[in-house]
N, C-alpha and C positions, 0 to 999 in steps of 0.2 A: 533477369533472375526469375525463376519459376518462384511463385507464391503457393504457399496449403496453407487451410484451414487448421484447426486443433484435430478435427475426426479425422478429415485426409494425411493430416500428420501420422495422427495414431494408426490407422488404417497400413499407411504406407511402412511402418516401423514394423507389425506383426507378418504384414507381408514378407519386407526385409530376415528376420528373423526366421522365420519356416525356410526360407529358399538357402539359408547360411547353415541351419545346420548346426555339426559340430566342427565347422569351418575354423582351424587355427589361426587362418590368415587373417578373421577379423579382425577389425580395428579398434582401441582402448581409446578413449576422449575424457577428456576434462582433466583434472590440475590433482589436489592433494592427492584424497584420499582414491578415487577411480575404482569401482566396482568390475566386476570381470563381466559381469554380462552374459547373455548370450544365449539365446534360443530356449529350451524345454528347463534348461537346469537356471535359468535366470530365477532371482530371488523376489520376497515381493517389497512392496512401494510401501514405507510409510511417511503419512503428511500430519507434523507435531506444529501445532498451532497454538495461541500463547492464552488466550483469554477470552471472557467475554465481556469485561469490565471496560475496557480502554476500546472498543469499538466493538458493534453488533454484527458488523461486517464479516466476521472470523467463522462465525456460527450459520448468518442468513443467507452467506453471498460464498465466503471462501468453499467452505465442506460442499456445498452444492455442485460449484461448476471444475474442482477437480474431483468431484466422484461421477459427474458425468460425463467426465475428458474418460477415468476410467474404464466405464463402463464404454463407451464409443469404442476402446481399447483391446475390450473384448476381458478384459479382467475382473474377476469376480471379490466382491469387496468381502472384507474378514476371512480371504484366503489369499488373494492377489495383491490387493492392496488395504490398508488402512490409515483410518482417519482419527484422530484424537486429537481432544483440546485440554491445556494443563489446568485451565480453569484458575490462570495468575498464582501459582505454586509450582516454582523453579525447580521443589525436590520431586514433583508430580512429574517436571517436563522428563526431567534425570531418567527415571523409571520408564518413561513410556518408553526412551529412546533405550534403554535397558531391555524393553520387552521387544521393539523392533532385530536388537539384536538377536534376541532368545530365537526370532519368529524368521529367522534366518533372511532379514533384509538385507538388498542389493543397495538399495537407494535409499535418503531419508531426506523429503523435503520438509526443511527447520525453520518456523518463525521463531523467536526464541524470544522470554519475555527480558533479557537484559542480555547485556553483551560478553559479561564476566563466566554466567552461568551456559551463555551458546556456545560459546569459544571450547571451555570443558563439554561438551558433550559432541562437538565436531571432531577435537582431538580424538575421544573414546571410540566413536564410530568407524575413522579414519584407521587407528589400531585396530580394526577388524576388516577392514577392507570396506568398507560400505562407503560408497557415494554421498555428497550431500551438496542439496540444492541449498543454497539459502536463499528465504522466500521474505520481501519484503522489508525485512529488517537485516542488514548485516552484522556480523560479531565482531568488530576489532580486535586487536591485541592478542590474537589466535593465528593460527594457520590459516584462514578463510575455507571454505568451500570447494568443492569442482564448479560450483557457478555459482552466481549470485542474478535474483529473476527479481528487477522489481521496477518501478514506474521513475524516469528521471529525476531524483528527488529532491534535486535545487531546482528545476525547471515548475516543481510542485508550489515550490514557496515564491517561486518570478510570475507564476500564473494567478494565485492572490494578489501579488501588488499590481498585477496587470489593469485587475478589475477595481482595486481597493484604490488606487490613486485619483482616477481621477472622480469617483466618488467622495473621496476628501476634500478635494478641489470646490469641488462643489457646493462644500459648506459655507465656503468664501470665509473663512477662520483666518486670525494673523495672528500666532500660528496653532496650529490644530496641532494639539493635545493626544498624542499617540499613544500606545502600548502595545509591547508584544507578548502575548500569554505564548507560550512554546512549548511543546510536549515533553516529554521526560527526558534527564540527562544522562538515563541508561539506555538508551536507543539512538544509537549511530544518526536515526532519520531527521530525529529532533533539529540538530546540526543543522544537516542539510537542506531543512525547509528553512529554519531560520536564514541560512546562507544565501537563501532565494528571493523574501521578502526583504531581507534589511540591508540589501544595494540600495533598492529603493530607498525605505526609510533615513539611512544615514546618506545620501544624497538631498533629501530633503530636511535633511536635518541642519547638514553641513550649508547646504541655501539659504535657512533661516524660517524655512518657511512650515515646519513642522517641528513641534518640541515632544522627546520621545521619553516620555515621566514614568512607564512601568516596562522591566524588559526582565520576565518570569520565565523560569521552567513550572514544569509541571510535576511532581515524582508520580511515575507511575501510569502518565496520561489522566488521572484519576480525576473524571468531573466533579464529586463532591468536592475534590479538594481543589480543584480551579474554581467553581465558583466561591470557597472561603479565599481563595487568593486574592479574588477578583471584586469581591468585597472590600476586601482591605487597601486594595490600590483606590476603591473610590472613596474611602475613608479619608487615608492619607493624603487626596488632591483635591477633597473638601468638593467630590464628584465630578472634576473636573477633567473631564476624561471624554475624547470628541470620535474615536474611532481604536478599533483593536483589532490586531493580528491577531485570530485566534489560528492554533495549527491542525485543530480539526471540526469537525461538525459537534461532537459532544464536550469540547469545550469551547464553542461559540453558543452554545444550549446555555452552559453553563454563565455566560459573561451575560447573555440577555436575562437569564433570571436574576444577575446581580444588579443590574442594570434597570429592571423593572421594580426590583424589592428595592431600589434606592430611587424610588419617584423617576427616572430618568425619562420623558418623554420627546425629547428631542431625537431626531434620526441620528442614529450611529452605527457608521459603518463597520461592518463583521464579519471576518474572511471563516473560512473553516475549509474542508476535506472529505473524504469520500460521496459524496454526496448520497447523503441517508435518506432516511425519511423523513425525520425529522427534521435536515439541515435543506431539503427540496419545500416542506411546509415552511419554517421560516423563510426562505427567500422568496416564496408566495406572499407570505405577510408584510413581507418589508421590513424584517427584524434582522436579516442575513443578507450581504452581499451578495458573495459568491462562495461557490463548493467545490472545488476544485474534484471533479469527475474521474475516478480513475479505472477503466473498466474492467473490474474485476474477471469479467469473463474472458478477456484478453491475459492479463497476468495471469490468472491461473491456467489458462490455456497452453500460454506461450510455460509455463514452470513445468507443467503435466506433461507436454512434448519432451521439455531438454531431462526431464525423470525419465521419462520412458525409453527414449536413445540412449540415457545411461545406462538402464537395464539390461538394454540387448548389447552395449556395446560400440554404438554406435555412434557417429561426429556431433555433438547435441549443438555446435554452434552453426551448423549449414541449416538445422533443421528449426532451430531458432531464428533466423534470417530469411528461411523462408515463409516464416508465417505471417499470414493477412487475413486481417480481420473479418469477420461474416455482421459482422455488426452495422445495424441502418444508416449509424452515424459516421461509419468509416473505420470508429474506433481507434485502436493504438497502434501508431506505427511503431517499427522494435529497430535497435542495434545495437550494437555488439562492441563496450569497449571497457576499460578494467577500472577494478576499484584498491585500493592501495590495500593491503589485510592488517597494517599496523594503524594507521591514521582515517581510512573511511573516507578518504577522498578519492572521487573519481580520477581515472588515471586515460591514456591515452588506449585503443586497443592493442593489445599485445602484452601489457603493462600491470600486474597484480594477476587478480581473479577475475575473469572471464565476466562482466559484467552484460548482463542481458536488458536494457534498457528501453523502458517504452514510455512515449511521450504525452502529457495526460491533458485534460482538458478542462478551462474554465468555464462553471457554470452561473450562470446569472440567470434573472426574469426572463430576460429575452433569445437565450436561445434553449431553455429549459427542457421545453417542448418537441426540439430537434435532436437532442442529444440523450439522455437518461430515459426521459418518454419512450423515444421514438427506437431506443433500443433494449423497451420493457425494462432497464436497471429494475428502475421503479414507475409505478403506474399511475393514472389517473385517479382509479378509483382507492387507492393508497394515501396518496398524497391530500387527497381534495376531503378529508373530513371533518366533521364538526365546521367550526367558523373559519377554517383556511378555505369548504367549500362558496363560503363570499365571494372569495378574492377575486379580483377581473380573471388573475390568470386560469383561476380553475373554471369561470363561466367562458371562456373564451375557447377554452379544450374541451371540457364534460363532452 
C-alpha cells in the first residue's frame, strides 16, 4: 500500500480536485450526512472544538496542527476554513455550528462537549447536506457521522494498565488498594478507557491480589472537581489508597494534589493521558506513572485529510489508510473499522460508522525522551523547569 503524509495527502486531494473539474462522474464517500464536494464550488471546513477546561490540548496542540494541515492545503483560514472552541457551552457549540451553516460549510469536523447535545447538532448539519467528521469524542444515540477520527480508545485505557500493573506489583501490597478516577459520563470515551484499564484491574481483583475501594466518573472531566473527589475517597479509606487510574493528565494533576494535601508521601502509582506538560513534569518527578501519548499531530492530520476528501468529494477511507506518519517516533499507525452509532462500541470494519482508528502510545521515564521529546509534542526546555530541572531525567537530556 502506498503511504502519504498529511501535506502529500493534502497536496495530492487539491491536485485531484483541479484535474476533476466539474466532473459528474466523481465520487460521494462517507455514511450519513455526505457533503457534495467538489472542485471550485466546494464549501469551507469548519473545526468546533469543545473546551479549554477538560484539557489544554483543544487550544495548544488541536487548533494548531489542523490549521496547518490547512494551510499545507492551500486553504485560507476565515474563508476556507475555520476554527472555533465553545469554550464548555453546548448553546456556544449549537451556534458556531449554526454559523458554519450560515458560512456555507461542506464539512464540519465536531468534538462535541457531550453526546446528547453532538447528536442534535450532527442531525441539523446532516439536514443541510454538510459532512461531519467526528473528532475524538463520539455522539451516541444519534445518527453518527460520515467518520468518526480518533485514537483506539480502549487500547488508551489497556496502555495505562500496561504500564500501571506492574508498578503496583511492585509495591509488594497484599492487596494494593486501587481506584478508578474516570472521565465524564457524558463522553462516549470515558467508557472506553475505563474498558481498557479495568480488564486488568478486575482480573486482579478477581485474583485477590488487588482491592478496588473507589471507582468514579468525573462530570465534566472537570479537575477541580476530581480533585474534591478524590479528596473524599482518601477521607473515606482513612487514606488508604495505594495507586489510581486516573483517565487523564489533568486529573492525575488533580489526585497528586489530593494526595499531597493529605500528607501522602508514600509512591503511588498514577496513570493519566495526553501527555501534557504538566503530565511529562510529573512523570520526571515521580508523581506520574505513565501518559499515555497520543499524537495529536497524527489525529489531526489523519481528521484534516478524511475533511478534505470529503470536501472535494472524494474516497476519505483510501486516503485515511494511506497515511503515515512523518513523526521521529513513528507515530500512529491508523485503520479503518466501525463504531456501533447507538452503544459506542467498536464494531468490526464494514459495521456502523466508518471508524478511523489510530494506535496510541505509553509513556513512562524511560522512553520519554524517544517519543514526545524526540517528536517536539513537547520539549525539553518546556518540561525541565523550576525543580523538575533536578530531575536525573531532565540532567540526563538538557
Amino acid at each position: 500500500m502506498r503511504k502519504w503524509s498529511a501535506v502529500a495527502v493534502s497536496v495530492a486531494l487539491i491536485s485531484m480536485a483541479a484535474a476533476c473539474g466539474d466532473d459528474d462522474d466523481s465520487t460521494e464517500s462517507g455514511g450519513g450526512g455526505g457533503g457534495d464536494g467538489g472542485g471550485e464550488d466546494a464549501g469551507s471546513i469548519w473545526v468546533l472544538l469543545p473546551d479549554t477546561a477538560s484539557s489544554d490540548r483543544w487550544e495548544n496542540d488541536d487548533r494548531r496542527y489542523f490549521g496547518e494541515a490547512f494551510d499545507a492545503a492551500g486553504l485560507a483560514e476565515d474563508e476556507d476554513y475555520s476554527i472555533v472552541n465553545a469554550e464548555g457551552d453546548a448553546t456556544t457549540q449549537q451556534s458556531q455550528a449554526e454559523q458554519a451553516i450560515a458560512d456555507g460549510a461542506s464539512v464540519v469536523v465536531l468534538t462535541s462537549l457531550d453526546t446528547g447535545s453532538g447528536a442534535t447538532i450532527i442531525e441539523q448539519l446532516q439536514e443541510e447536506g454538510i459532512a461531519v467528521v467526528e473528532y475524538d469524542r463520539f455522539n451516541t444515540g444519534g445518527p453518527g457521522g460520515d467518520a468518526y477520527v480518533s485514537f483506539d480508545n480502549v487500547q488508551v485505557g489497556a496502555a495505562m494498565a500496561e504500564a500501571m500493573e506492574p508498578a503496583i506489583d511492585e509495591l509488594g501490597l497484599d492487596p494494593a488498594r486501587v481506584v478508578e478516577l474516570n472521565g465524564g459520563e457524558e463522553d462516549n470515551n470515558s467508557f472506553l478507557f475505563k474498558q481498557g484499564y479495568d480488564e486488568t484491574v478486575q482480573a486482579r481483583v478477581e485474583a485477590g491480589d488487588w482491592e478496588l475501594v473507589a471507582d468514579q466518573f468525573t462530570p465534566g472531566w472537570d479537575n477541580a472537581e476530581a480533585q474534591t473527589i478524590m479528596e473524599q475517597i482518601l477521607v473515606d479509606n482513612d487514606n488508604g489508597v495505594d495507586a489510581v487510574f486516573a483517565a487523564n493528565d489533568g486529573l492525575a494533576n488533580s489526585t497528586i494534589n489530593a494526595l499531597e494535601g493529605a500528607g501522602i508521601t508514600t509512591p503511588v502509582p498514577v496513570s493519566g493521558q495526553d501527555a501534557t506538560e504538566a503530565g511529562m513534569q510529573n512523570i520526571a518527578l515521580g508523581k506520574q506513572t505513565v501518559s499515555v501519548y497520543k499524537p495529536i499531530q497524527d489525529e489531526a492530520g489523519v481528521a484534516a485529510a478524511v475533511a478534505l476528501a470529503l470536501r472535494e468529494g472524494e474516497d476519505f477511507e483510501s486516503v485515511a489508510e494511506g497515511y503515515e506518519s512523518e513523526l521521529p517516533s513513528g507515530g500512529a499507525s491508523v485503520s479503518i473499522i466501525g463504531i456501533d452509532p447507538e452503544s459506542g462500541e467498536p464494531t468490526d470494519a464494514g459495521d456502523g460508522i466508518p471508524y478511523v482508528a489510530l494506535v496510541p502510545i505509553g509513556v513512562t521515564i524511560d522512553n520519554m525522551a524517544d517519543t514526545v521529546i524526540a517528536d517536539e509534542f513537547r520539549t525539553i526546555d518546556e518540561v525541565c523547569t523550576g525543580e523538575v530541572a533536578q530531575t536525573d531525567f531532565c540532567q540526563e537530556n538538557a
